[in-house]
Phi, psi and omega in degrees: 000125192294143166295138181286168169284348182286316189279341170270010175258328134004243153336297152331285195317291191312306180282355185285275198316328183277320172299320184293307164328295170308351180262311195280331162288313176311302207304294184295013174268326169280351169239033154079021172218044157264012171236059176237327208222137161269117211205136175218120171242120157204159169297181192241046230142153167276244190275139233236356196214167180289161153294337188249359169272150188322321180275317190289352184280303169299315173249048114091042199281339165295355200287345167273348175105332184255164205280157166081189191173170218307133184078066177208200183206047201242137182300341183246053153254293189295342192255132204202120157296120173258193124205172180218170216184115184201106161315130160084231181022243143323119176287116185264152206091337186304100186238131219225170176216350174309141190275155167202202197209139158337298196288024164272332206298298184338293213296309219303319146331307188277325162299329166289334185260003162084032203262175168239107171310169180278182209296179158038023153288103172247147192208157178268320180314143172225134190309139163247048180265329191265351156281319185297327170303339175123349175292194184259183194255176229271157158282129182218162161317315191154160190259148184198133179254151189199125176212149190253080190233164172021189192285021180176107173298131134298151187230145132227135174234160199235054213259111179098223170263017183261169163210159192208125210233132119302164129232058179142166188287325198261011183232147215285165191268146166260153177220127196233133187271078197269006170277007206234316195203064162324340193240030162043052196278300223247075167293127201248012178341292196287335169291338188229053179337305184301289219290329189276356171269346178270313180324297191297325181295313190313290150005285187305306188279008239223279223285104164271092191311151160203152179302307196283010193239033201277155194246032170217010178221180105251144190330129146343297143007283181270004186266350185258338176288339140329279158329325176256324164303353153255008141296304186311314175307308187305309163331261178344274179337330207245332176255017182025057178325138160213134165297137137356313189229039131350091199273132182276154192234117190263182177292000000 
């Protein structure tokens, strides 16, 4: 079947991004501070397209096994590949499978760079400098997600070998066994009274109210600020938009 132009501007972007990356490692190699620098690449997500979508068919977003895809809190929205890369540092060949979180990045950054957050700084995160050396990765209570999309925030957490998805305020929690059942087939929600009562504290304690955040709506607020950053995108999108202060790349 001939490629749509959505899937081969797809495609471009995935090989742009990969030559570049691959330019920017020659480059500290050529100037001699690439075992000075660290790069950590990962996507901001798992499969990034329905699996029944046009993009999600062609290149195959089911092929890991796992249920769901991006903004949704199904592991194969939330479980996501990285790598990281610092020569002489980072042990090359490693490939590890212990979770860590995006909001690690932060601590991991300010430890490397000797920075201090500012005052009233908080974070869930924990430095990944002695996991990227090759150590385990940091130990925690559990990982918790929290997203505000359409008329009912989803929720999920991830502690040990469990996971526990809300989709709603008003709708009962599932619980998945991911040492069993990675692709979140066999919700044992009911079979496992103790985990889903950790689920609810957790849930609870995780969750930090705010008015413009509520877990049983969405605001007026964000639904017309919503409403309006994607008019602007259609615009932008319908006018072959370019910034102003635009850098031209010549050929």
């Amino acid at each position: 079947m001939p490629w749509s132009d959505k899937q081969k501007a797809y495609a471009a972007q995935v090989t742009r991004i990969d030559s570049d990356v691959g330019e920017l490692v020659d480059t500290l190699r050529l100037m001699n501070i690439d075992e000075d620098t660290v790069i950590i690449f990962s996507g901001d997500n798992g499969s990034s397209f329905n699996p029944a979508s046009e993009i999600g068919k062609r290149f195959d977003q089911a092929s890991n096994g796992l249920r769901g895809f991006k903004r949704g809190m199904y592991e194969g929205a939330l479980r996501q590949a990285a790598f990281a890369w610092w020569p002489g540092t980072i042990p090359a060949g490693r490939v590890d499978n212990q979770p860590w979180a995006f909001w690690d990045l932060m601590p991991t950054f300010a430890e490397l760079s000797g920075a201090n957050p500012p005052e009233g700084y908080e974070t869930d995160g924990k430095s990944l400098v002695s996991y990227l050396k090759g150590g385990d990765a940091p130990a925690r209570d559990y990982f918790y997600w929290e997203l505000h999309l359409g008329n009912r925030p989803v929720q999920a957490a991830r502690f040990g070998q469990w996971k526990a998805i809300r989709n709603g305020i008003d709708r009962p929690i599932q619980i998945y066994d991911l040492s069993h059942d990675a692709a979140e087939s066999n919700n044992v929600a009911e079979s496992k009274p103790g985990i889903l009562a950790k689920a609810k504290a957790i849930f609870k304690e995780a969750h930090r109210p705010d008015p413009h955040w509520p877990l049983d709506r969405r605001t007026a607020e964000h639904i017309d600020q919503a409403r309006r950053a994607w008019e602007i995108k259609k615009w932008r999108d319908q006018n072959h938009w370019i910034p102003e202060n635009a850098v031209k790349i010549s050929e």
